[in-house]
N, C-alpha and C positions, 0 to 999 in steps of 0.2 A: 317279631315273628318273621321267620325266612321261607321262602318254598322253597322246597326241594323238589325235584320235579313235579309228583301229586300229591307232596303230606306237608303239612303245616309245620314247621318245629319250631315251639319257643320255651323258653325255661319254665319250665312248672307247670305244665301247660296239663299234665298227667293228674299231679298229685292235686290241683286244685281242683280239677274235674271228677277226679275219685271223692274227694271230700267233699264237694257239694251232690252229688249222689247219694252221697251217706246221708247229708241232711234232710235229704228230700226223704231218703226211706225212712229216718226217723220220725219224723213229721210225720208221714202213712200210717207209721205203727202206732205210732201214740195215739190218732186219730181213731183206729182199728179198735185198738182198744178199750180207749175211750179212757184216758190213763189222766186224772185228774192230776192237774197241778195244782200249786202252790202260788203260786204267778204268773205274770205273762210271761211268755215265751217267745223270744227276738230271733228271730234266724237272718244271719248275716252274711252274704257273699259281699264278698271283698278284690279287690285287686290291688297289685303294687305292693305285693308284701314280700318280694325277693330283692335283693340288690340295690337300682339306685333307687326302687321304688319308697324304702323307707318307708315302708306303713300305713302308705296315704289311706292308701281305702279303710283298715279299721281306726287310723284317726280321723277320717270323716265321720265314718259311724259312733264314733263316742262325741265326737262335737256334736252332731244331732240325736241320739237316744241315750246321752251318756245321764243324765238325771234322769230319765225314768229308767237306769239299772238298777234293780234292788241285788242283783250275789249274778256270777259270773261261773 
């Protein structure tokens, strides 16, 4: 992350923040509606998923909830 005089810039910094917004509103909606599922339901923010991050954050998350995934 760099400052530029008063804004943050770092790579991805948009599109992960758009996508966990999404999440958040689907999680409302399905709530709202009362939208049964099938199974549970894992909601997962992640980090380190550009460059030299290599994935970490969603291969952390499958070493801790990778056996209770039943479909992806």
């Amino acid at each position: 992350v760099k400052r530029v005089r008063h804004e943050l810039h770092a790579p991805g910094i948009w599109d992960d923040s758009a996508g966990l917004a999404g999440l958040i509103q689907l999680v409302k909606g399905l709530r709202a509606l009362q939208t049964p599922l099938r199974g549970r339901l894992l909601i997962v923010a992640t980090a380190g998923e550009e460059g030299l991050g290599d994935l970490r954050g969603m291969k952390q998350a499958f070493k801790c909830y990778g056996s209770e995934i039943d479909m992806v």
